[in-house]
C-alpha positions, 0 to 999 in steps of 0.5 A: 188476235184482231184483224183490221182493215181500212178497205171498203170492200172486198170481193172473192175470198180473203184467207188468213194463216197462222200457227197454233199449238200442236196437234195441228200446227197450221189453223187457216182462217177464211172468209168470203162474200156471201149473197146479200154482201154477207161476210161468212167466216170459218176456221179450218185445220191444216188438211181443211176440215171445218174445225168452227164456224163465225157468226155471219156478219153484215159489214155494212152493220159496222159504221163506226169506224176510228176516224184517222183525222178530224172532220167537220162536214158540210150540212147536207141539204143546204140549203135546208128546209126545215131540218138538215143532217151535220156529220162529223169525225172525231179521231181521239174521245173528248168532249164534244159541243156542237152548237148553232149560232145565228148572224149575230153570234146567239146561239140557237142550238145546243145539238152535242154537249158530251163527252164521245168516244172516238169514232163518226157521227150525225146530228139532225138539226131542225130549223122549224122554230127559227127564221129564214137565213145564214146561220153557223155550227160550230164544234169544239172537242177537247181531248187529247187533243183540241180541234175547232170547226165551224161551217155555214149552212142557210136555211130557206122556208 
């Protein structure tokens, strides 16, 4: 059985239960904010004596999460100096390019050539080795399905 949920947080307990084979026909599963935002899971029989405990896991461990769409976001900082962070979002696996082009439409980066597994990413672009001005990324995945994306970004020394 697997358990997903699209929340962001929780807070207080969160309790499951479902039906197991006899001698104990009713198996709880429960799970609960600890200190430190720790998620603390145990299984429980019908009169709630601890049967198994889960690994303590930390949620905020879990970033890659299956996007429902695509995304490209915008760089951040922008303006940049020298480098800047690109993210996106990725519903289906695919190949992935993300490239960096100048005004003039020569590439000056190839930041992701590869084939990536559904999911959100960040790419680090440093313009250390390139002038001051407006350049722009562009991402193609090919897939399942196709999506296209390009943004602006400016660059001040």
């Amino acid at each position: 059985m697997k358990l997903t949920t699209t929340a962001t947080s929780f807070s207080g307990a969160i309790g499951l239960q479902f039906r197991d084979s006899l001698p104990n026909p009713y198996t709880k599963a429960f799970a609960y904010t600890g200190l430190n935002n720790l998620v603390n899971t145990e299984i429980t029989n019908r009169a709630w004596h601890s049967i198994d405990s889960f690994t303590v896991i930390n949620p905020n461990a879990i970033q890659n999460v299956i996007p429902k769409e695509f995304a490209l976001s915008q760089n951040y900082p922008n303006p940049f100096n020298p480098s800047t962070k690109i993210q996106f979002a990725i519903p289906v696996q695919g190949l992935v390019t993300l490239k960096v082009f100048d005004l003039t439409g020569r590439e000056i980066a190839n930041l992701v050539n590869e084939v990536k597994a559904a999911g959100n990413y960040d790419v680090d672009f440093n313009g250390a080795n390139v002038a001051s001005g407006v350049y722009f990324y562009r991402i193609n995945v090919s897939g399942d399905k196709k999506y296209e994306a390009v943004k602006r970004m400016v660059l001040i020394k």
